[in-house]
MDTraj code that builds the backbone (N, CA, C; nanometers):
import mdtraj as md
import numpy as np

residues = "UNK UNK UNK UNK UNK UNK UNK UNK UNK UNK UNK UNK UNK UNK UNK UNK UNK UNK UNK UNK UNK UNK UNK UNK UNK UNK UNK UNK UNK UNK UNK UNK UNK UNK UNK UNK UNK UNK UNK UNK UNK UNK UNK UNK UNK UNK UNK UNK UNK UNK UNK UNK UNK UNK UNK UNK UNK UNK UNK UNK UNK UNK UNK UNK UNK UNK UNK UNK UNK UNK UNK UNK UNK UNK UNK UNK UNK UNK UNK UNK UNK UNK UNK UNK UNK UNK UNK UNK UNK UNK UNK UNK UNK UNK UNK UNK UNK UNK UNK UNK UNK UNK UNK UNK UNK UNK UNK UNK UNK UNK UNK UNK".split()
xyz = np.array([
    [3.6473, 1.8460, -0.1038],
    [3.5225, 1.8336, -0.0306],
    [3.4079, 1.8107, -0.1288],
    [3.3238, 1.7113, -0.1019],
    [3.2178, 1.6435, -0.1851],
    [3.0598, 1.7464, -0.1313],
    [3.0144, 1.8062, -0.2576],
    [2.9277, 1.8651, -0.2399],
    [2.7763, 1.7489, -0.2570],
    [2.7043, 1.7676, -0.1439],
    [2.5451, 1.7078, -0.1822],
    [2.4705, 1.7158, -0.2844],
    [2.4691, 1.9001, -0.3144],
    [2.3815, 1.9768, -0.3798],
    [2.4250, 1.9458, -0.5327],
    [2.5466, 1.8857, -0.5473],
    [2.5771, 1.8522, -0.7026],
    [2.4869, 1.6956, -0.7292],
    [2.4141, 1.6994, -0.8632],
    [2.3622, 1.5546, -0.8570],
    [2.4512, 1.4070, -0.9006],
    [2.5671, 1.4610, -0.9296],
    [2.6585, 1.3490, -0.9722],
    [2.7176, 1.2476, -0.7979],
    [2.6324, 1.3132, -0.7364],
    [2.6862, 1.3072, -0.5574],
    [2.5339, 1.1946, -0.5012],
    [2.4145, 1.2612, -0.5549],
    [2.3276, 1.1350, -0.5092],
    [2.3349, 1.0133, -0.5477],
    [2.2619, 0.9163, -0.4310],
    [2.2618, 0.7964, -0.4289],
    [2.1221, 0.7953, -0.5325],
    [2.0954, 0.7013, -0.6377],
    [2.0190, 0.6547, -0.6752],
    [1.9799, 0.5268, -0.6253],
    [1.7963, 0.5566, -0.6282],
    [1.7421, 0.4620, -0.5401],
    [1.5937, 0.4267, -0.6386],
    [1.5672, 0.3006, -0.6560],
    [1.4376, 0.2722, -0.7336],
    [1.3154, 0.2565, -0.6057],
    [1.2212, 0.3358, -0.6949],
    [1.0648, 0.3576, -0.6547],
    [1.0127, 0.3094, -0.7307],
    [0.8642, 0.2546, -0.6878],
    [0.7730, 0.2045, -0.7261],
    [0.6793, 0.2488, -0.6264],
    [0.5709, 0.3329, -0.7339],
    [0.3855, 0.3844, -0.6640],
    [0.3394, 0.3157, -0.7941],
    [0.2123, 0.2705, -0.6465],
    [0.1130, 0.1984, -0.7504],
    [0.0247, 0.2636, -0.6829],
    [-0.1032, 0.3599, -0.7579],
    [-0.2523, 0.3200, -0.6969],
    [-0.3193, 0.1969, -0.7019],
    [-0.3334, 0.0912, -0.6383],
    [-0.3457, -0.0177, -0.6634],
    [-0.5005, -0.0588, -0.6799],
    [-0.5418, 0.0319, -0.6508],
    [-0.7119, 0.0412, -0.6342],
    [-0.7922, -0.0873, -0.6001],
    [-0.7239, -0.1336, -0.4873],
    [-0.7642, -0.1942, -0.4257],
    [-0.7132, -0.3638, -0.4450],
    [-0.6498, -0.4238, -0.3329],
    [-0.6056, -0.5477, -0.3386],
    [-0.6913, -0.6869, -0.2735],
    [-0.8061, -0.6053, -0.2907],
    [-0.9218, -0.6772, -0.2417],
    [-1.0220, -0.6519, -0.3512],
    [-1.1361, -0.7455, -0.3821],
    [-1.2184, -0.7104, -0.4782],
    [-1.3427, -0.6824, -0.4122],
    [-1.3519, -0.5683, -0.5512],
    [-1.4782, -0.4906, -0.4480],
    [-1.5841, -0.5452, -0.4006],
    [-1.6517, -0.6529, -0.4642],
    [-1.7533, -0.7093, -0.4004],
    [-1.7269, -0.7541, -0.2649],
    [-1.6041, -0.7897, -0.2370],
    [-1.5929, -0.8509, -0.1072],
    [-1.5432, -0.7179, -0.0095],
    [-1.5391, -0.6047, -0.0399],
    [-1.4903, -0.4681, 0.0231],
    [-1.5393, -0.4913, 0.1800],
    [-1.6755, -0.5606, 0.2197],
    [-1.7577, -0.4965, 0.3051],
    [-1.7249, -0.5898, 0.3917],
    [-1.6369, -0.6823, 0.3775],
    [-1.6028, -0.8413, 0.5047],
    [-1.4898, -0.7935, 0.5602],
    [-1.5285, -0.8603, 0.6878],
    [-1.4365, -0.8274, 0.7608],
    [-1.2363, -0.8865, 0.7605],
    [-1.3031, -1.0109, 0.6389],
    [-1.2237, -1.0887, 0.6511],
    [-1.1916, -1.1087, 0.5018],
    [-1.1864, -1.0373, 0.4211],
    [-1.2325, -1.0635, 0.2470],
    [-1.1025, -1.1247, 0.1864],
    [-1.1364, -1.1962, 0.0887],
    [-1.0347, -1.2460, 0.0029],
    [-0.9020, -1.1906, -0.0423],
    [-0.8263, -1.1629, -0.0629],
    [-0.7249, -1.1015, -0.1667],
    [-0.7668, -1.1145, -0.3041],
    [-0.7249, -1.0360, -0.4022],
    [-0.7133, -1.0333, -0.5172],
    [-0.6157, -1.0858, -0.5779],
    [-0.5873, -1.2730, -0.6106],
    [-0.4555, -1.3046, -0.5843],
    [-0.3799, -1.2723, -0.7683],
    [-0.4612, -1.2154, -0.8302],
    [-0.4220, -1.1595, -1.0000],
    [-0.3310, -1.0199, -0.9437],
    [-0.4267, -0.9905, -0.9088],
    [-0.3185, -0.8629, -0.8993],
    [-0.2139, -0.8532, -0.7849],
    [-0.2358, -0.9271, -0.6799],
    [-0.0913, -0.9266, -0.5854],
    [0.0105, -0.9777, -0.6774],
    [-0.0386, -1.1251, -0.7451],
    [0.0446, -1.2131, -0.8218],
    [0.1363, -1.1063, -0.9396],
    [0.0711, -1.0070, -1.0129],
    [0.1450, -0.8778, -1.0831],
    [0.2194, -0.8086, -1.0435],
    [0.2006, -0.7570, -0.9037],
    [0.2229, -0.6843, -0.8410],
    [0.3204, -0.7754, -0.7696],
    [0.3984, -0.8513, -0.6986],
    [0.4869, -0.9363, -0.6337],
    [0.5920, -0.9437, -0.8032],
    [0.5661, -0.9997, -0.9143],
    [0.5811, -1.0295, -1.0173],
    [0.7105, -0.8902, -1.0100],
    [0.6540, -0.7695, -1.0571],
    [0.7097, -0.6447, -1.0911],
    [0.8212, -0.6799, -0.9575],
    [0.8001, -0.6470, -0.8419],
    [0.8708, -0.6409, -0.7644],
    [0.9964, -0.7176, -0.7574],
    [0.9534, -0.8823, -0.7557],
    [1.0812, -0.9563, -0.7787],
    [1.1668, -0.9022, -0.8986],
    [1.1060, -0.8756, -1.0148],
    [1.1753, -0.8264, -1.1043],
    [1.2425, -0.7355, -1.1245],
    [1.1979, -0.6156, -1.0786],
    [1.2627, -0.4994, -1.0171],
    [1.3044, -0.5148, -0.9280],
    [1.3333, -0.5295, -0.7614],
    [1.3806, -0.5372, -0.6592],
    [1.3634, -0.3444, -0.6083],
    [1.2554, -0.2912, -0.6225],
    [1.2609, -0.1432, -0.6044],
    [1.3176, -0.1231, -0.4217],
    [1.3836, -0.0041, -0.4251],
    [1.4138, -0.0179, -0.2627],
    [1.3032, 0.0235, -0.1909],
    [1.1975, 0.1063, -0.2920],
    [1.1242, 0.1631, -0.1875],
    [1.0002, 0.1221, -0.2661],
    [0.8373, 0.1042, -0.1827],
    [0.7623, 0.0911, -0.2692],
    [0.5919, 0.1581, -0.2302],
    [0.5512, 0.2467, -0.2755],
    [0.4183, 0.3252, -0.2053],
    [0.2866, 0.2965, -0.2904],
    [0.2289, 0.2677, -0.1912],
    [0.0999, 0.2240, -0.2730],
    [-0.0083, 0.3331, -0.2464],
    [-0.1154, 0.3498, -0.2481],
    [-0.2260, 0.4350, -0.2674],
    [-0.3574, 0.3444, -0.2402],
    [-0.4443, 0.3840, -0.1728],
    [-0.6054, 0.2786, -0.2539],
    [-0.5746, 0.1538, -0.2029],
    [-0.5393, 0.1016, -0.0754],
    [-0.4754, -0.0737, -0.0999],
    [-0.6073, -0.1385, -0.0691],
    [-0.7198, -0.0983, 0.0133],
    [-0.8320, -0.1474, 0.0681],
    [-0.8064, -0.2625, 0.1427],
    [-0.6804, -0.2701, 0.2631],
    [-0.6896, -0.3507, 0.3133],
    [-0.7369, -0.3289, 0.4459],
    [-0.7343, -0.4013, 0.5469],
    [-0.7458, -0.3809, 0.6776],
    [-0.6861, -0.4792, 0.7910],
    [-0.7185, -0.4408, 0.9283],
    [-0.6126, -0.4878, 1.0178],
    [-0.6298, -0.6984, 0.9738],
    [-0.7127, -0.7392, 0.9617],
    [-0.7205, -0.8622, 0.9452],
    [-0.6467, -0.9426, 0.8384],
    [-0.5830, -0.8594, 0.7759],
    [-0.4914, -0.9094, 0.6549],
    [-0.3625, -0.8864, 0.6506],
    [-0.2637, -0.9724, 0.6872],
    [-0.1311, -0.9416, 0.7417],
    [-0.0537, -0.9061, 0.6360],
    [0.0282, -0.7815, 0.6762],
    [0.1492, -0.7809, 0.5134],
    [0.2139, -0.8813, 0.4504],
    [0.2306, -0.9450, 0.5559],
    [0.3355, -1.0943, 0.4727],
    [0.2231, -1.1445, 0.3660],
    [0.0898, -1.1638, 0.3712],
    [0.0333, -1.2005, 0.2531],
    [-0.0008, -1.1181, 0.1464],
    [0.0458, -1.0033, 0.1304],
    [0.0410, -0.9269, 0.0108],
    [0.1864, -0.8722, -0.0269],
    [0.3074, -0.8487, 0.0227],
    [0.4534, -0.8738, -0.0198],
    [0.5533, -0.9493, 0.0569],
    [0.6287, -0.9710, -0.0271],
    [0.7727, -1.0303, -0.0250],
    [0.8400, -0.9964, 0.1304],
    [0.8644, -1.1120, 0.1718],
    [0.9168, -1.0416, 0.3383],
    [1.0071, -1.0370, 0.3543],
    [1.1515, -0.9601, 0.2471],
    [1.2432, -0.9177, 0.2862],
    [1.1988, -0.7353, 0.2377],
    [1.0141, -0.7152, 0.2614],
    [1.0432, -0.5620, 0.2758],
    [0.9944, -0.5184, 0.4207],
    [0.9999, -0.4397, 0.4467],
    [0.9575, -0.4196, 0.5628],
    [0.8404, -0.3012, 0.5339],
    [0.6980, -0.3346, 0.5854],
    [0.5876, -0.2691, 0.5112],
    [0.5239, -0.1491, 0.6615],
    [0.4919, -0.0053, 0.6083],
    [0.4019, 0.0439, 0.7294],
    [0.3499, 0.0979, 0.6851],
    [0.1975, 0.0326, 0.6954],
    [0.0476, 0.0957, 0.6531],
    [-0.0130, 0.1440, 0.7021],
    [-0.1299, 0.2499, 0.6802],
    [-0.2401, 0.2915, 0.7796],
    [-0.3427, 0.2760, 0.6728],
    [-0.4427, 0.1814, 0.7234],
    [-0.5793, 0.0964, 0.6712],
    [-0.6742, 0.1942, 0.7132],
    [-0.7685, 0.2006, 0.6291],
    [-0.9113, 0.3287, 0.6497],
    [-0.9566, 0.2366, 0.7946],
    [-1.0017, 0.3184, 0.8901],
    [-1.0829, 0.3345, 0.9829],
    [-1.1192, 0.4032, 1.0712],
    [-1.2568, 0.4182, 1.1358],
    [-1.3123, 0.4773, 1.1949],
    [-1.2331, 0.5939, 1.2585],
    [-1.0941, 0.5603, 1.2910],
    [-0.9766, 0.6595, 1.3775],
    [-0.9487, 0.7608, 1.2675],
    [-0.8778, 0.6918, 1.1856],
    [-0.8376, 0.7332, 1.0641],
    [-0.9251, 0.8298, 0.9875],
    [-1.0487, 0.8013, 0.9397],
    [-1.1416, 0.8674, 0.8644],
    [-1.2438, 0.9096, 0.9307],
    [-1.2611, 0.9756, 1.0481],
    [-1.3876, 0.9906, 1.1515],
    [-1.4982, 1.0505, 1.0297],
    [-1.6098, 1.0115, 1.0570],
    [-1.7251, 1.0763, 0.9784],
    [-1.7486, 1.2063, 1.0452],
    [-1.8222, 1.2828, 0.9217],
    [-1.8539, 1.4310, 0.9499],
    [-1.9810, 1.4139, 0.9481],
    [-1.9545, 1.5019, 1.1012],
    [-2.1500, 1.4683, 1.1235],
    [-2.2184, 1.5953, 1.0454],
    [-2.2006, 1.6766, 0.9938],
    [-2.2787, 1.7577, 0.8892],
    [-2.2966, 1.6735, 0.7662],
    [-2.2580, 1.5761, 0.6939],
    [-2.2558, 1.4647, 0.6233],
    [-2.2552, 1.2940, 0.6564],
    [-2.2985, 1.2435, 0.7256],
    [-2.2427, 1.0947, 0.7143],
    [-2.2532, 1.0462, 0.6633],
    [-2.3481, 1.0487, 0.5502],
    [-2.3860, 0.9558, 0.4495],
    [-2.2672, 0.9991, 0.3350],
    [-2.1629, 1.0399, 0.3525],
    [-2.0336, 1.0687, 0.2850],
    [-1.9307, 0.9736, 0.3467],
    [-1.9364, 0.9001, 0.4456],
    [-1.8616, 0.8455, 0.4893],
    [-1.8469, 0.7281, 0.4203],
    [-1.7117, 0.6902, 0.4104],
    [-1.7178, 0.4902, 0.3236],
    [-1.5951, 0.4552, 0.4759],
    [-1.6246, 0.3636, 0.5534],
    [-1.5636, 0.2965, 0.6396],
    [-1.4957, 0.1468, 0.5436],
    [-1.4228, 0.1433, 0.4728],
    [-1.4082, 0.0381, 0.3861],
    [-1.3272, 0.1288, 0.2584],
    [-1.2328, 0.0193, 0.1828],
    [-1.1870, 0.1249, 0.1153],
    [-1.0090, 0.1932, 0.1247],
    [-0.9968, 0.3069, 0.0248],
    [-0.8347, 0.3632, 0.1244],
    [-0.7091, 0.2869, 0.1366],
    [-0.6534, 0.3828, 0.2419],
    [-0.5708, 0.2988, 0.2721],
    [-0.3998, 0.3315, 0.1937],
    [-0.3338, 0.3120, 0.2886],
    [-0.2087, 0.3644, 0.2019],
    [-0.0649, 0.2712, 0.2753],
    [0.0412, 0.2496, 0.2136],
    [0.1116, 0.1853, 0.2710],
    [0.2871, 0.2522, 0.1986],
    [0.3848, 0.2079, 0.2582],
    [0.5129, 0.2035, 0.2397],
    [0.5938, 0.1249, 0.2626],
    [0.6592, 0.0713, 0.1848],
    [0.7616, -0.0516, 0.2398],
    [0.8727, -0.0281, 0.1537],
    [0.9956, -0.0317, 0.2653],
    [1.1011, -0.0876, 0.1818],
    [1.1864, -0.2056, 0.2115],
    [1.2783, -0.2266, 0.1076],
    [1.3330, -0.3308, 0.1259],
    [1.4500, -0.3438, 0.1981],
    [1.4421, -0.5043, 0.2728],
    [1.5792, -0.5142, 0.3762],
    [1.7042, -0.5206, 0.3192],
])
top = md.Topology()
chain = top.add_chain()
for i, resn in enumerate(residues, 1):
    res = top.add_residue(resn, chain, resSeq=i)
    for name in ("N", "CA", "C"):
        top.add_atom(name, md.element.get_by_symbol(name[0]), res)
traj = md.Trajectory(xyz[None], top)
């Protein structure tokens, strides 16, 4: 009988976290519709093909609903993000001027 709890028994699996701090450039943070950062997707796609990680978590992506995953990875991963907004980050009304609606953002994808 094959024990779990021994580590000669796990599956090894490659990860990749990036804080990516953002895949949008900041000047354009505040559009609704903003550019990509195509240097750093282009790095970032780069690593990936090269690695083939199964799993991959990002941090900081600053994207939002107007920017589809297929244009920032490879579409044999399958990506699920939650983008800063208003739902997401409700402002505190003892502070609002603490609030950044823009920004954030976090994602997971792995591969098919």
């Amino acid at each position: 009988r094959e024990s779990l709890s021994h580590p000669s028994n796990w599956r090894k699996i490659s990860v990749l976290y990036n804080n990516v701090q953002g895949l949008v450039p900041l000047s354009n943070l505040n559009s609704n519709t903003p550019p990509l950062d195509i240097t750093k997707i282009a790095e970032t796609n780069s690593y990936i093909f090269k690695t083939r990680p199964a799993l991959i978590i990002c941090n900081e992506t600053w994207l939002n609903s107007n920017i589809p995953s297929a244009a920032v990875f490879p579409t044999n991963y399958k990506v699920f993000r939650l983008d800063r907004c208003s739902r997401t980050h409700p402002s505190d009304p003892s502070c609002p001027g603490l609030f950044r609606s823009k920004g954030g953002g976090v994602l997971i994808a792995h591969r098919d």
